[in-house]
C-alpha positions as CSV (number, residue, x, y, z in Angstrom):
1,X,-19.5,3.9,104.4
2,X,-21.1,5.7,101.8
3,X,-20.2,9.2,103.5
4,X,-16.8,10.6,104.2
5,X,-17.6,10.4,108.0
6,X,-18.4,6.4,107.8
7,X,-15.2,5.6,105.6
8,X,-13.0,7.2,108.2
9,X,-14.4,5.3,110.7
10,X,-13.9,2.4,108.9
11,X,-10.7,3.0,108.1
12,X,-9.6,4.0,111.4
13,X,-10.7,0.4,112.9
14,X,-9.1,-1.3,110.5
15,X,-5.7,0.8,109.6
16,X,-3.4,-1.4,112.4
17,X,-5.0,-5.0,110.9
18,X,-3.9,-4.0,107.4
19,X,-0.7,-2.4,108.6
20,X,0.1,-5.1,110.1
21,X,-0.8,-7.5,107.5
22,X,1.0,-6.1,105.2
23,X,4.0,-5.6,107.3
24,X,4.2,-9.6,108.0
25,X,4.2,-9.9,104.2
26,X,6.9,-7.2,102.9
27,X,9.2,-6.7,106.1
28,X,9.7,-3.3,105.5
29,X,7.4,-0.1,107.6
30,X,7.5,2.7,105.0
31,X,6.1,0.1,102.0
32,X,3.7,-1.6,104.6
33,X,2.2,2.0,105.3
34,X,2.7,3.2,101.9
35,X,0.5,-0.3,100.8
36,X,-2.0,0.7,103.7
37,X,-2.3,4.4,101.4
38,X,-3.1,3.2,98.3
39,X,-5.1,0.4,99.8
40,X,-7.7,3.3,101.3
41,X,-8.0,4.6,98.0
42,X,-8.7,1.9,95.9
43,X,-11.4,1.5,99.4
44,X,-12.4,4.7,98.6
45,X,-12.9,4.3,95.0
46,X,-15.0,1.0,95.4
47,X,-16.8,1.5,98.6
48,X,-20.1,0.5,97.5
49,X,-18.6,-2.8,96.5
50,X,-16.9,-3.2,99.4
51,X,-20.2,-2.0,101.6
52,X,-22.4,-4.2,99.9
53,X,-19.5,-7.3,100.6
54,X,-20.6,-10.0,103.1
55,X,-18.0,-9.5,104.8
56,X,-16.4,-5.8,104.2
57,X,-13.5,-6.2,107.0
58,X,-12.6,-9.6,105.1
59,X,-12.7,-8.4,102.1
60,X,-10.1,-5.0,103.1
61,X,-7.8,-7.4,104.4
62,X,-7.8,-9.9,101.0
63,X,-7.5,-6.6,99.5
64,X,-4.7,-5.8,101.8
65,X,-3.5,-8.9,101.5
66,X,-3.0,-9.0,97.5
67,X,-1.7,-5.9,97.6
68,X,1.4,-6.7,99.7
69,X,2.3,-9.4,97.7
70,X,2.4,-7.7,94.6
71,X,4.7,-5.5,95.5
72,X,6.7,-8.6,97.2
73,X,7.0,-9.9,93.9
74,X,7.9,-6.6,92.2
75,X,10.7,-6.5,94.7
76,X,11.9,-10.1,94.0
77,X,11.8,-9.0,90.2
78,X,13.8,-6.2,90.7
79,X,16.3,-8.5,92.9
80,X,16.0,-10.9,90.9
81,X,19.9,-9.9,89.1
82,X,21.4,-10.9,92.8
83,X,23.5,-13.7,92.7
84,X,24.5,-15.2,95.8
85,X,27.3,-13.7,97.4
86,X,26.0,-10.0,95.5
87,X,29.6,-9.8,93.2
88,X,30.2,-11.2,90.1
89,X,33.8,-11.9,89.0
90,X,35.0,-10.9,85.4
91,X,36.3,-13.5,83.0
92,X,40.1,-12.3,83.4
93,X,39.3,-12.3,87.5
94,X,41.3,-9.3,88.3
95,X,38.0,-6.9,88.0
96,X,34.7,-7.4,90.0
97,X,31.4,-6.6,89.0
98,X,28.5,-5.8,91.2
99,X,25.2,-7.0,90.9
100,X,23.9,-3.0,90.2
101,X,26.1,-2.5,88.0
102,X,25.1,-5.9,85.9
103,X,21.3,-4.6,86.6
104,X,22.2,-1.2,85.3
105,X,24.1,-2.7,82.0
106,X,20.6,-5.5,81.0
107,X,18.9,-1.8,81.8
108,X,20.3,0.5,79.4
109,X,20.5,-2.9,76.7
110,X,17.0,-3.1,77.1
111,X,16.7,0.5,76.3
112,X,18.3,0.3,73.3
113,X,15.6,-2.6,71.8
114,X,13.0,-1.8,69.2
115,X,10.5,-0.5,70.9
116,X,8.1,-3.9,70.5
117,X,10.7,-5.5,71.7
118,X,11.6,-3.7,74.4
119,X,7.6,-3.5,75.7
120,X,7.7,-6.6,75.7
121,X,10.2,-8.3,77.6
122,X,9.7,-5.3,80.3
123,X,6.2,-6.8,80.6
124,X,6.8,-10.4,80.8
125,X,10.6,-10.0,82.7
126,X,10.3,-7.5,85.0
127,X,6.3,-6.6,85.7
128,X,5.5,-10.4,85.1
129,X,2.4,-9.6,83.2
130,X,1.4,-12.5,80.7
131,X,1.5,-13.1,77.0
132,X,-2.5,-12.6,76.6
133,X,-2.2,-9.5,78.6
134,X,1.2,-8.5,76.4
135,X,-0.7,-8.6,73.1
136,X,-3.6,-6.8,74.5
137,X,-1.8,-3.7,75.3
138,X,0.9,-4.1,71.9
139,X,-2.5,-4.6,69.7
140,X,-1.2,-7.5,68.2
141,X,-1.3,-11.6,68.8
142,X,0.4,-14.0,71.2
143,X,2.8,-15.3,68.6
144,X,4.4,-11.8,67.7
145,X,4.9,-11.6,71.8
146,X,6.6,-14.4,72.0
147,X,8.6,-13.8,68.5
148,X,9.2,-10.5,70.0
149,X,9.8,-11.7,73.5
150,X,12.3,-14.3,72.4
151,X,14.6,-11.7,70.0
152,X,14.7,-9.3,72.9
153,X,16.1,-11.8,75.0
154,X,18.7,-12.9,72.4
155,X,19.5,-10.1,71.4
156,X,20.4,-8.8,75.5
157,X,22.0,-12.5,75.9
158,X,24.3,-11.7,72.8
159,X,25.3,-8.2,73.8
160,X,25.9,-9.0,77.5
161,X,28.3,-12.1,76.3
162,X,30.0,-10.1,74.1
163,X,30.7,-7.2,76.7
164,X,31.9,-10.2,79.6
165,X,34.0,-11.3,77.0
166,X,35.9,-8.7,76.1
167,X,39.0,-8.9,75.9
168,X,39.2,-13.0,76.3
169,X,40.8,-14.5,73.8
């Protein structure tokens, strides 16, 4: 696999197996073939790991595998506003709500945080990522994530009850 000729062949027997694979995970063709394209290329870029695996096929389809349910959980994230029957009534119940535009509203709130703040409850809300990880990339420890993590949050609880209940008296 180290020449161009030998990864193509390689990818060619396995493209259906990881297709499918991650097809059974994330129910939907275009992101099961757009996880099969950015799994080649991560192949690509580690083929003499993945040459010099026991088990290269194996080790595709883990690959493969991890891949799709990344991006399951990204989607379930991004879902993750949906309450069960997808509308939310108002406090005075003449007005409905829809789940987007409650996701659009936490969206632009969010925005409009500090931008530590803001970082942070991204990467712990939406990309899942952890605290460790969190202060890593803000330079700074695990208690100012969590301070920061925790007035984000309030802050976005405070406005959006204060929006819902406007005009309740």
């Amino acid at each position: 696999m180290k020449t161009e000729a030998q990864y193509i062949e390689f990818v060619n027997s396995l493209h259906d197996t990881v297709y499918r694979l991650a097809r059974s995970i994330i129910m939907d063709d275009a992101e099961a073939e757009d996880i099969v394209q950015d799994l080649f290329e991560r192949v690509w870029r580690a083929r003499d790991t993945v040459l010099t695996n026991q088990y290269p096929r194996a080790y595709v389809c883990r690959m493969a595998h991890n891949l799709a349910i990344d991006r399951q959980r990204a989607k379930q994230r991004a879902q993750s506003f949906i309450c069960v029957d997808g509308v939310m009534p108002t406090a005075d119940g003449e007005h409905e709500t829809t789940t987007k535009d409650m996701a659009s509203l936490t969206r632009r709130l969010i925005a409009g945080l500090p931008e530590k703040q803001r970082v942070a409850i991204h990467m712990r809300d939406v990309e899942g990522y952890e605290i460790e990880e969190i202060a890593a990339l803000l330079e700074c420890d695990e208690a100012s994530v969590r301070m920061n993590l925790s007035r984000a949050r309030k802050s976005v609880r405070e406005q959006l009850i204060k929006l819902m209940n406007y005009g309740v008296k």
